[in-house]
DRENZA-170962 format. One line per 8 residues: their letters; for each residue x, y, z negated of N, C-alpha, C. Coordinates in steps of 0.02 Angstrom, whole numbers. Each point is the difference from the previous one (the first is absolute). Example, Ala and Ser with C-alpha at 12.3 -4.5 7.8 and 13.67 -1.06 7.14 Angstrom:
BEGIN
as) 660 -284 -390 -45 59 0 45 60 0 | -18 53 36 42 59 -3 -39 55 -37
END
This chain:
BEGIN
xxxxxxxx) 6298 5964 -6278 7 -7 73 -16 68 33 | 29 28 40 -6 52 50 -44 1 49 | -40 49 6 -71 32 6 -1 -45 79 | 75 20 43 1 4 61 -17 -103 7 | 62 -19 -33 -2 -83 -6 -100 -35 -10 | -24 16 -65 -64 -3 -17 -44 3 78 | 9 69 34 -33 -5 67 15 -49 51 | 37 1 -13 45 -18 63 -16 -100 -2
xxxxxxxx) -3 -8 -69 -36 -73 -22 -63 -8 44 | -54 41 -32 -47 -1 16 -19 2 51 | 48 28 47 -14 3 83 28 -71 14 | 22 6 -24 24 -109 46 -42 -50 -28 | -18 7 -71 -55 -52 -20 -69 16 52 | -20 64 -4 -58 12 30 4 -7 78 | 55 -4 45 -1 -2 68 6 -98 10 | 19 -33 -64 24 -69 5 -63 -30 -4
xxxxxxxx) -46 43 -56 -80 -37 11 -39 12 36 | -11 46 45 -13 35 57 23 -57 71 | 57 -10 -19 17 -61 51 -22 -66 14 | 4 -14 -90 -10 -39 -16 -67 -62 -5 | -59 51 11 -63 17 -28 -36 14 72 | 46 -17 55 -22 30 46 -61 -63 46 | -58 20 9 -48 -51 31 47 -26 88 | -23 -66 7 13 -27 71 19 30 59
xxxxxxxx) 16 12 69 15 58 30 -71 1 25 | -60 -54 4 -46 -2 30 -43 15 -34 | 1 42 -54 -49 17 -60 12 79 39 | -59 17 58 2 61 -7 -52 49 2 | 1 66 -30 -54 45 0 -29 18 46 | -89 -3 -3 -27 28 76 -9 73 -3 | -6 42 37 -9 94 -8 -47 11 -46 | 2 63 2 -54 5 -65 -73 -14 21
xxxxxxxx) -46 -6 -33 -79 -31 -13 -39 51 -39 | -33 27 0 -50 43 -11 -58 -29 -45 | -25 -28 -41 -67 -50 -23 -41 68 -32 | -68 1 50 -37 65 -38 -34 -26 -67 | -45 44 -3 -51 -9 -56 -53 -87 8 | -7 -32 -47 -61 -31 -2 -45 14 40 | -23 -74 24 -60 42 39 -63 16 -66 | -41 52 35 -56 24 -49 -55 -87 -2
xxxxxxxx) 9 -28 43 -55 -56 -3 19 -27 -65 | 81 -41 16 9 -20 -74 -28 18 -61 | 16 56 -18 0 67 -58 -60 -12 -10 | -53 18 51 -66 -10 -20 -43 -55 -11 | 39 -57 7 -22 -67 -17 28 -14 -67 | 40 40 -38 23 -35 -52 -49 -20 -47 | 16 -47 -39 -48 -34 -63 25 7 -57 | 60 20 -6 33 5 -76 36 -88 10
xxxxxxxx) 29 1 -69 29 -38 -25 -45 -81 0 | -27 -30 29 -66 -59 -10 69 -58 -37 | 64 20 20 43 -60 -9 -10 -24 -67 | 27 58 -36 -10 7 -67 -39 -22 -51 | -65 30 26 -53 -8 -25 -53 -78 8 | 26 -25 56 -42 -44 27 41 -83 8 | 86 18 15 23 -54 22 9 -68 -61 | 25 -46 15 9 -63 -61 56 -37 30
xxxxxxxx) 22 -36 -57 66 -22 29 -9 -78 -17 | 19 -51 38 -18 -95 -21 63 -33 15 | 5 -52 3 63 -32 9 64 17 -11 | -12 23 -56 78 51 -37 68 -43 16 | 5 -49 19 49 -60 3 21 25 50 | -44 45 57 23 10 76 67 64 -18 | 47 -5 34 64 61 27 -41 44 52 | 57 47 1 -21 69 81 -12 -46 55
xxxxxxxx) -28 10 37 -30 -58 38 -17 73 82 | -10 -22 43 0 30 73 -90 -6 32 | -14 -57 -17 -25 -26 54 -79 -44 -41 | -51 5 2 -34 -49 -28 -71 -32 48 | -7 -54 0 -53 -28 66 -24 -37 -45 | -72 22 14 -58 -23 -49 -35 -61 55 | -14 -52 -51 -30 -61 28 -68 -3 -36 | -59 45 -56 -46 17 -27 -30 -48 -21
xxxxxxxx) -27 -53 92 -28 -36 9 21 -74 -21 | 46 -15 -32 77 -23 -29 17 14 -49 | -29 46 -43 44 18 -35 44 16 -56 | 54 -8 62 63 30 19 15 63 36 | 66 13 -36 41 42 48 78 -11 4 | 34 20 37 58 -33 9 33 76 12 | 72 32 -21 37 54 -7 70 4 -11 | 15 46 50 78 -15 35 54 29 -63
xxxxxxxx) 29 -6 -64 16 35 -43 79 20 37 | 22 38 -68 70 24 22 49 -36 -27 | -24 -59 -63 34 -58 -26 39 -38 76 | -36 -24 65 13 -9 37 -56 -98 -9 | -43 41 -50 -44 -60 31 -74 3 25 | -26 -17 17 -67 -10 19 -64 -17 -48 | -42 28 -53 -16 -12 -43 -89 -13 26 | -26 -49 -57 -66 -20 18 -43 25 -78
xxxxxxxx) -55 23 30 -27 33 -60 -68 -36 7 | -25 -14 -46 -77 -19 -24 -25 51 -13 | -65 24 47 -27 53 -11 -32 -16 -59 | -35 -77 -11 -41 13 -54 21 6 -84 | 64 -22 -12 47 -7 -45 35 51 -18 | 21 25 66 31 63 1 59 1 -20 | 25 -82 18 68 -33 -13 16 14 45 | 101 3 -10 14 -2 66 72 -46 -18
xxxxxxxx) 44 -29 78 54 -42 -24 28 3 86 | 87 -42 -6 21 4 57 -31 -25 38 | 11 6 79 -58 -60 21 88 -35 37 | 33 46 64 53 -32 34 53 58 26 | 57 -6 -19 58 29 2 21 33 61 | 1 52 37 -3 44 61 70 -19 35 | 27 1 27 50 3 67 39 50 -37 | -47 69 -9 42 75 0 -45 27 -51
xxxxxxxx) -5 51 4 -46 26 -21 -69 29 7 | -59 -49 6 -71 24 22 -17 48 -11 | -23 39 68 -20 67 -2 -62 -6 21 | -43 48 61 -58 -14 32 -14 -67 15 | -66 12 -14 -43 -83 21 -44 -9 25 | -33 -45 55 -63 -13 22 -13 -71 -17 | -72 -21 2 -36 -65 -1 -10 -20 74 | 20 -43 18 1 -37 74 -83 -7 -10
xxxxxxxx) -8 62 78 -79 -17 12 -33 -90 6 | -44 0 -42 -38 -87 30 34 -51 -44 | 36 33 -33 62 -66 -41 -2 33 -52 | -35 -15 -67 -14 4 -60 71 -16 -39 | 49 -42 50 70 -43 -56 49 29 48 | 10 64 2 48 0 37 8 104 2 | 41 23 -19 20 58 11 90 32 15 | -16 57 50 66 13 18 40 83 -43
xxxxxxxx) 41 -24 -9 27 33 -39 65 44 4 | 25 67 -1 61 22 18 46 -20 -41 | 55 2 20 60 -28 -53 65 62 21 | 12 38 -65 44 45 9 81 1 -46 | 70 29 4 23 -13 -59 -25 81 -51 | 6 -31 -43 -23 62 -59 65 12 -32 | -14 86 14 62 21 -69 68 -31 49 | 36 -19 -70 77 -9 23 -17 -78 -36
xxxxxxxx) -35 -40 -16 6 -75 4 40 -22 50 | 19 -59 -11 41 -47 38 -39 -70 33 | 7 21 51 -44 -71 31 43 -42 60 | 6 -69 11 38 -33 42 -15 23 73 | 70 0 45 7 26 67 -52 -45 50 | -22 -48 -41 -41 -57 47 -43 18 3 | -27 52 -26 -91 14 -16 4 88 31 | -72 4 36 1 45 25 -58 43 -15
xxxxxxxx) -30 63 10 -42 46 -9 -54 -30 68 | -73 12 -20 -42 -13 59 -53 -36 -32 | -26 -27 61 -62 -13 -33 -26 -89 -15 | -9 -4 -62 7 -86 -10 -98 -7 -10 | 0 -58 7 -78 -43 -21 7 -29 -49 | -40 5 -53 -16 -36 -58 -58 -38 0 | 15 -93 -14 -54 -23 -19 -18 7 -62 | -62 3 -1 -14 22 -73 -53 -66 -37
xxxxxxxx) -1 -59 38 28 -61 -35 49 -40 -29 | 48 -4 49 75 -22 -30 45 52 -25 | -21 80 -13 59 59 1 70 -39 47 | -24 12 45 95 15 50 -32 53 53 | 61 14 22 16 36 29 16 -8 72 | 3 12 45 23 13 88 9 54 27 | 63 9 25 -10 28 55 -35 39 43 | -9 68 14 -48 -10 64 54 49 45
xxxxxxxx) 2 46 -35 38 55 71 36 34 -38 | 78 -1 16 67 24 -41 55 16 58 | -25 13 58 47 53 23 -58 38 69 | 40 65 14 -25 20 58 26 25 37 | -36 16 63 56 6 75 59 74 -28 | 61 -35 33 30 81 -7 -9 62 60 | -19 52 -32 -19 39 48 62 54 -19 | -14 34 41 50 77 -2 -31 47 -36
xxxxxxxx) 45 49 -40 -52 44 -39 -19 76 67 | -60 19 -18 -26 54 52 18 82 -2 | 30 -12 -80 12 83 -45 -55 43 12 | -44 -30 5 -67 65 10 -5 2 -77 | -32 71 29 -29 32 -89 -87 -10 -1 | -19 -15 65 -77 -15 -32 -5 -72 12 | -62 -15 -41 -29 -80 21 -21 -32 64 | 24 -47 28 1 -34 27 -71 -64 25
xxxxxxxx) -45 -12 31 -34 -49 -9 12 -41 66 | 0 -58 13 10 -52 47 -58 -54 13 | -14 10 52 -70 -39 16 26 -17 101 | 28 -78 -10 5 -30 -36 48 -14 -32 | 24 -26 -52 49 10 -51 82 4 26 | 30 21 -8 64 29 32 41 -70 -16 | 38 -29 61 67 -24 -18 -40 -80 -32 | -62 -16 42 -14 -49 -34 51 -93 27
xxxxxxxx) -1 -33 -58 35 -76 4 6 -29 -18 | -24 -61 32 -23 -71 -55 64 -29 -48 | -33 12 -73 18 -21 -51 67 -57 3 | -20 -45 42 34 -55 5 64 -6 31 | -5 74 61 62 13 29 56 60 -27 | -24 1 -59 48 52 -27 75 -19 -49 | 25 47 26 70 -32 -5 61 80 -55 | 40 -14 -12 43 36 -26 -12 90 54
xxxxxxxx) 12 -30 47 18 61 74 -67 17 -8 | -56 -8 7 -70 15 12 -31 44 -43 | 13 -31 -69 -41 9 -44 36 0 -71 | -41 33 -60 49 6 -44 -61 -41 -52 | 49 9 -65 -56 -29 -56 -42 74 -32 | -71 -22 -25 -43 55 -26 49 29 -35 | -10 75 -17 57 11 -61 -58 25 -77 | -57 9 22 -44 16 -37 -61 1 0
xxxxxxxx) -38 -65 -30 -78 -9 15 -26 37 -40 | -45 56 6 -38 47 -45 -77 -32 -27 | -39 4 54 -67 -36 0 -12 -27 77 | -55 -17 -1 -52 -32 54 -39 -10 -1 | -32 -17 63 -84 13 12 9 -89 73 | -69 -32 -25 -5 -19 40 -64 -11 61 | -13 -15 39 -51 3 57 -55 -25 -22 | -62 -5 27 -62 -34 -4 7 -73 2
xxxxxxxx) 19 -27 54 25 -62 -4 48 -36 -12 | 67 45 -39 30 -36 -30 57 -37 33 | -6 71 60 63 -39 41 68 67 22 | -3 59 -22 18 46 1 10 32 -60 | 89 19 -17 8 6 -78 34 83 38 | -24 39 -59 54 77 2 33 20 -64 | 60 0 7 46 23 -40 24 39 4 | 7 53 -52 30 58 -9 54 0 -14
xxxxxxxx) 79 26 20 69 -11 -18 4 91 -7 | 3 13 -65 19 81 -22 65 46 39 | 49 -64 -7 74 19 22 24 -62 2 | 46 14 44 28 -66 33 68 -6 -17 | 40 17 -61 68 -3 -20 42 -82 -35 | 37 -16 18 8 -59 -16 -17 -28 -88 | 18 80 -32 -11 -19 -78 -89 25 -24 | -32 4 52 -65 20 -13 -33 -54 -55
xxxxxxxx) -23 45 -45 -38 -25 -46 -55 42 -41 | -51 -26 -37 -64 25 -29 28 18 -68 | -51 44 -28 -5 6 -52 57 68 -19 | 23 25 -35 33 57 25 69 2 47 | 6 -67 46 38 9 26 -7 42 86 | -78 -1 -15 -33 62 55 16 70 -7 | 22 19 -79 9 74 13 24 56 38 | 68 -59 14 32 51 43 -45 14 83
xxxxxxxx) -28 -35 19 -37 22 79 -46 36 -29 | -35 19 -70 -75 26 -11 47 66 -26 | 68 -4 15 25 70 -5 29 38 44 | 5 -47 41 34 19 81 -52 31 24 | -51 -53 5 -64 15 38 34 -1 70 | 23 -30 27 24 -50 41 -51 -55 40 | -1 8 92 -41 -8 25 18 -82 29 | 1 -40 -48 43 -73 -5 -65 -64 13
xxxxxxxx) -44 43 -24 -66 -50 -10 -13 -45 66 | -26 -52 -14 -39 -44 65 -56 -40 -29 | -45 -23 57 -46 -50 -7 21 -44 62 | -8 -69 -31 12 -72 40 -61 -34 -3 | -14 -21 54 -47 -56 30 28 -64 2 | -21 -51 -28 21 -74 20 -93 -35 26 | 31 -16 38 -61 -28 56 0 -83 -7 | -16 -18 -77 -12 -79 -7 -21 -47 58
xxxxxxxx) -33 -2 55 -28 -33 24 59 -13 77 | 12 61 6 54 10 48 51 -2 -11 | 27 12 -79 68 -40 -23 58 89 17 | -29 40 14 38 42 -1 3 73 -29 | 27 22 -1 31 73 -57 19 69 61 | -40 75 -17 23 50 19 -26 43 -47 | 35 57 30 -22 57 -46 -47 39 39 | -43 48 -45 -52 33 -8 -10 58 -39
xxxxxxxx) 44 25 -17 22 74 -36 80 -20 5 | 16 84 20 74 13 -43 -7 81 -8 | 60 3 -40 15 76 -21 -62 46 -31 | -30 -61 -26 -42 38 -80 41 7 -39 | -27 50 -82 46 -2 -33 -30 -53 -50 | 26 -36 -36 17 -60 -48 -94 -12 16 | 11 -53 29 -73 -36 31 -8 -51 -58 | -60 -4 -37 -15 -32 -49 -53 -29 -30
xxxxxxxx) -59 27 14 -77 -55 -2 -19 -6 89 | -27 -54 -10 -23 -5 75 -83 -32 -23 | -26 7 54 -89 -29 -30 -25 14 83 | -22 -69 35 -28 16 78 -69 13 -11 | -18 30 82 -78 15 -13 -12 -45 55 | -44 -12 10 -36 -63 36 -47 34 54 | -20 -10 40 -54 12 61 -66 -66 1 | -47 28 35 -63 -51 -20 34 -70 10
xxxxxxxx) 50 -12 59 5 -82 -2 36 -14 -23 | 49 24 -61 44 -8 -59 55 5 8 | 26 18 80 67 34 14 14 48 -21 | 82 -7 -41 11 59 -20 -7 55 45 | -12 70 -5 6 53 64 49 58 -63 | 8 -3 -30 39 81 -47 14 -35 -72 | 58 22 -17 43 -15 -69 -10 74 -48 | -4 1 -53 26 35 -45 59 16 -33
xxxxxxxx) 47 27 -5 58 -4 -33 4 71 -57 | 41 -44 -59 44 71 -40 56 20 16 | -4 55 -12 102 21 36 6 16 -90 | 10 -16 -52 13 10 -73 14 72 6 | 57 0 -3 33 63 -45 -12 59 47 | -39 3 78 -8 35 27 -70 41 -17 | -53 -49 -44 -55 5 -22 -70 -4 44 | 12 -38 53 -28 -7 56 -35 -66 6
xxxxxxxx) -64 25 42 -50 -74 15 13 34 81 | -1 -65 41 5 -3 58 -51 -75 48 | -13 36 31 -41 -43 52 39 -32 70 | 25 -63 8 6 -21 74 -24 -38 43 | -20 27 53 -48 -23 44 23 -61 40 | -32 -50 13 38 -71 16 -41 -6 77 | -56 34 -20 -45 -12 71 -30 52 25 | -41 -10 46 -43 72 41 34 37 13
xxxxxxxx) -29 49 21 22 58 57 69 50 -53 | 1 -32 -40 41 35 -71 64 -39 -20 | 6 -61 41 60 -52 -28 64 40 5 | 26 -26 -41 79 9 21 25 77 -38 | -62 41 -65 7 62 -5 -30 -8 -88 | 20 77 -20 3 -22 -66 -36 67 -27 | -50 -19 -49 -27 44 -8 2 21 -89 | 5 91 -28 33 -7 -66 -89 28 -40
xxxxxxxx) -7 -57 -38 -72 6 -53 -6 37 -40 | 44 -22 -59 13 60 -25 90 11 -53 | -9 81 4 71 -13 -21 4 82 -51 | 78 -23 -13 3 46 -79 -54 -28 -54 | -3 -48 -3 -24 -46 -56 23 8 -74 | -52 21 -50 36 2 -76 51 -47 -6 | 21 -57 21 33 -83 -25 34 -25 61 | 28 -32 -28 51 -36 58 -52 -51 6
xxxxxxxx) -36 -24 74 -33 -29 21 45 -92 7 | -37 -72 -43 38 -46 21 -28 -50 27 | -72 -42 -31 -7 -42 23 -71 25 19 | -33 -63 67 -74 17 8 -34 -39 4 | -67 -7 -29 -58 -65 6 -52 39 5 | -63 -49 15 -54 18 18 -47 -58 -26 | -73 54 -20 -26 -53 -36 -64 -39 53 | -37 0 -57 -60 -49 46 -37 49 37
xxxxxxxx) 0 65 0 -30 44 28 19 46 68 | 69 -41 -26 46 50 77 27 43 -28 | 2 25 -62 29 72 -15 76 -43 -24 | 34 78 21 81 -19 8 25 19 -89 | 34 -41 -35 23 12 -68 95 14 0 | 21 85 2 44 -7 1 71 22 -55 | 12 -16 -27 51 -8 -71 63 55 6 | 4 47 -43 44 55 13 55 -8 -80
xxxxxxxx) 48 -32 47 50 -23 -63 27 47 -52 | 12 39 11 41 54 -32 -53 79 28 | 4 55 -56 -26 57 11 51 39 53 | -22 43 45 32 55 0 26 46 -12 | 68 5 -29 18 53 -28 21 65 32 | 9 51 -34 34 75 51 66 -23 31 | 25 -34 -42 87 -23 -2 -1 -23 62 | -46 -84 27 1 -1 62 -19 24 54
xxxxxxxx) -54 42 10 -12 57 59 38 49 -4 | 49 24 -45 61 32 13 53 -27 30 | 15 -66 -37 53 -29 23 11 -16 74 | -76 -32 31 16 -2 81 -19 67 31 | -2 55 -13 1 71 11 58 14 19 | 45 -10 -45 59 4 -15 59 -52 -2 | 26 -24 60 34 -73 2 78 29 -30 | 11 29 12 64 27 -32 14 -23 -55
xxxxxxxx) -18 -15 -26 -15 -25 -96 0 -84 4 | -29 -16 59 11 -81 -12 39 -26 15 | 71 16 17 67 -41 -3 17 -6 -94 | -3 57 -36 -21 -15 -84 -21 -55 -9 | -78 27 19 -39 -40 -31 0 -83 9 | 37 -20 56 15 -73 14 55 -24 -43 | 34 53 -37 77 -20 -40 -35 -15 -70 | -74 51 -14 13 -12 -91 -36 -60 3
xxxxxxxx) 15 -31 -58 -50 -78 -25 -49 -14 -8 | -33 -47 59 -76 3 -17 -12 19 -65 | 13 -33 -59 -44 1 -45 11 83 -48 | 22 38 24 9 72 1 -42 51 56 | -27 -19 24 -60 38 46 -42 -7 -8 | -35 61 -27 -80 11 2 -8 -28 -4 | -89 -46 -31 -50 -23 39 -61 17 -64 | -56 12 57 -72 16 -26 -24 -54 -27
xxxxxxxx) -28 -13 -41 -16 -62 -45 -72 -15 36 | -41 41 30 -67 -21 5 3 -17 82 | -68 -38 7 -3 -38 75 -67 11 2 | -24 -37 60 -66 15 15 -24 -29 56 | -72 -9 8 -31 -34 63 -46 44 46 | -17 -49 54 -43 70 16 -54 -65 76 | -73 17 -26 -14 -33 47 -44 46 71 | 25 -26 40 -31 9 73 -59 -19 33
xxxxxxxx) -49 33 53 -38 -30 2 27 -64 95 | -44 -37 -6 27 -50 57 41 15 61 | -8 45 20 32 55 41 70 14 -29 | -10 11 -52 41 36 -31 19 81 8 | -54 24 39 0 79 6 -32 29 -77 | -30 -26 -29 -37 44 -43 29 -30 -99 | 32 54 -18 12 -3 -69 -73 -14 -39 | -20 -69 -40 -41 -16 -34 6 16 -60
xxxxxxxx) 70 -33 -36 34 7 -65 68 12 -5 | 22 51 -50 58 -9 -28 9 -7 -91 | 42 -45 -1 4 5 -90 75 -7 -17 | 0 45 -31 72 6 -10 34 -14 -84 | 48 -26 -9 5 -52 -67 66 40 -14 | 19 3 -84 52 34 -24 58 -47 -19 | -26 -80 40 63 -36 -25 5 -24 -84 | -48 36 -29 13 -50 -57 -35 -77 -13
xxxxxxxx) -39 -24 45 -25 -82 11 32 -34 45 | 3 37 46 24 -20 78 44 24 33 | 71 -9 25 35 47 38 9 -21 64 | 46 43 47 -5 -37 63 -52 -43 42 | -57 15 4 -74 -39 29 57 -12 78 | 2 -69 8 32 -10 80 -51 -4 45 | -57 -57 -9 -81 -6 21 -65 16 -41 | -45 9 37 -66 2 -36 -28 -67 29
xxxxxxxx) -6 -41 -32 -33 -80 16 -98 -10 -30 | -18 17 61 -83 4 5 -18 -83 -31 | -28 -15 -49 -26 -33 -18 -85 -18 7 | -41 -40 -28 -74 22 1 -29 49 -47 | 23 12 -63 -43 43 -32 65 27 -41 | 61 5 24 77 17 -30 39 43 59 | 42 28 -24 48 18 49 51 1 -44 | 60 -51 38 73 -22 -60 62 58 36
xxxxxxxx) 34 11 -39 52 48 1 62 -17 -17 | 53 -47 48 37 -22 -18 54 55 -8 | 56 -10 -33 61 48 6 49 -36 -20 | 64 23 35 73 -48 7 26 41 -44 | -7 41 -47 16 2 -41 57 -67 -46 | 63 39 -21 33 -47 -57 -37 -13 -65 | -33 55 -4 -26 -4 -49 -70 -43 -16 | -51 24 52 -30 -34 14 -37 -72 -46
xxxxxxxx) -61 1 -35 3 -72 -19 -99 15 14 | -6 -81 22 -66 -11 11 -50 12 47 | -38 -13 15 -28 28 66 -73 36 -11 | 3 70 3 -31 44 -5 -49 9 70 | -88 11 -12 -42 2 14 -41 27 -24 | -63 42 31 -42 57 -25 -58 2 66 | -71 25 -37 -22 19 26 -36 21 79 | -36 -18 61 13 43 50 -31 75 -38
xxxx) 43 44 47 -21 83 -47 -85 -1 26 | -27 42 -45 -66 35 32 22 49 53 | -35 -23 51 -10 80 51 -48 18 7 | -4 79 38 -48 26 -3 -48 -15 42
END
């Protein structure tokens, strides 16, 4: 074949997958991003490897799992897997088995304050699974006597998008409307429940929606926004008592642990959020002379920041899924490169094998601990789940088997 023909191939195969290969028109790159150095607090809190050395693994029966809510006093624990079921573990056995079959796919979870039998749960689609048009993303209740399932909040108001490039906070919640009156024109369905946090009393749920694309889904079907870095993110309020739904963040980038802070009379007043792939902890102010404004804690984080809990002490426990690599503080340096990088195949890109946690003090201003893990016990840490004399480390990991727990670290 002739040199010229041979090229001339290769330019049409390569412009056909180029076409071909090409992400959504709404898959798009934000300008470039800058992520400096670590902060020195981190750095100087490190502990080494404790994962390694310290962690244990029980209920080998369990899959990659998201989400785990310890009942101690019970116990039990109950964990949102990526099988797409809901699994119940005997702490003392260290058995574990299905408990009840998810909607979607369980992601973040809370225990309904005051109600020992009853927790709410996100439901997302994962991956490229197939799930019926009848069933929707959002947030369902689990009894955790009979395992079923309900309903609670699966669509929200439609608003207009703002195209701002910074975050957004709304106090009081933007575009708010009762649940009951929402309609096709109004309101759309969730397109992606990440996690949630719920109120003191148990009447106020917050959900995090990363990106709002009709095919939105978990698990690496996030990559493409944690490569955009794309300012898509929101937080939703559903106001149980009042029966109605607004928003309360927009135009974060991929919004993803949420964890409220409380004021002496147990009103929420300020949220926590992760922006993931931006590597960011963020503060929003719900009340005082500060509402409505957003404040950044800390950022350029070794790890993609995902889920957040807090233990009996107040200190904030927050789970850094994936390491930082050069590749990605170049890459959003440099957006030019990510129309590529959205074409080659996930499972052909990078990734750093090790993850890591890192705890905060109640505030969450002051680096206590960091420990950072090489991925050979544990990969992907999504939460750090404060136990009494444990801290469990779930990861959604495919790989994933069992539910791994270790140690609280010594500090100094």
């Amino acid at each position: 074949m002739k040199p010229w023909l041979v090229g001339g191939t290769l330019v049409v195969l390569l412009a056909a997958w180029w076409q071909g290969s090409a992400p959504a028109p709404y898959i798009v790159a934000a300008p470039a991003h800058h992520i400096g150095e670590v902060p020195a607090a981190v750095q100087a809190a490190g502990l080494g490897d404790l994962i390694s050395t310290t962690a244990m693994r029980t209920a080998t029966e369990l899959p990659g799992h998201d989400e785990v809510l310890l009942q101690e006093d019970l116990g039990r624990a109950f964990v949102s897997a990526r099988d797409g079921w809901v699994w119940r573990v005997d702490l003392h056995s260290g058995k574990a088995g299905r408990f009840a079959k998810a909607p979607l796919s369980p992601t973040g979870a809370r225990l309904v304050p005051g109600n020992p039998d009853a927790a709410y749960f996100c439901m997302a689609r994962l991956d490229d699974e197939q799930y019926p048009d009848t069933l929707s993303p959002g947030i369902y209740q689990l009894d955790l006597r009979s395992a079923e399932f309900t309903p609670v909040a699966l669509r929200v108001p439609l608003l207009p998008s703002t195209d701002s490039t910074e975050g957004l906070v709304h106090v009081p919640p933007k575009g708010t409307l009762a649940m009951a009156d929402m309609t096709d024109r109004n309101s759309r369905p969730v397109a992606f429940c990440n996690d949630l946090d719920v109120s003191a009393d148990g009447q106020r749920l917050y959900m995090s929606e990363p990106y709002p694309w009709p095919d939105a889904a978990s698990g690496t079907g996030a990559v493409r926004d944690a490569i955009t870095l794309a300012a898509n993110g929101r937080l939703w309020m559903f106001d149980l008592q009042a029966g109605t739904a607004g928003l309360v963040a927009e135009d974060f980038v991929f919004v993803d642990g949420v964890l409220l802070e409380s004021g002496a009379d147990g009103k929420e007043i300020a949220v926590l959020i992760t922006e993931t792939p931006k590597f960011r902890l963020s503060r929003l102010h719900l009340a005082g002379s500060s509402a409505g404004s957003s404040e950044l804690l800390w950022d350029a984080l070794p790890g993609m920041p995902d889920g957040l809990d807090r233990d009996a002490q107040g200190r904030v426990w927050v789970a850094l899924l994936k390491s930082r690599s050069p590749l990605m503080s170049w890459m959003h340096a440099n957006p030019w490169i990510k129309p590529l990088m959205l074409r080659i195949p996930q499972q052909l890109l990078p990734v750093d094998k090790s993850t890591s946690i890192l705890l905060l003090s109640p505030d969450a201003g002051q680096v206590l601990a960091y420990i950072k893990h090489d991925g050979s016990l544990v990969s992907d840490i999504s939460v750090v789940v404060p136990g009494r004399n444990r801290i469990y480390l779930p990861s959604f990991d495919r790989n994933n088997r069992g539910l791994v727990s270790m140690p609280y670290p010594p500090l100094p």
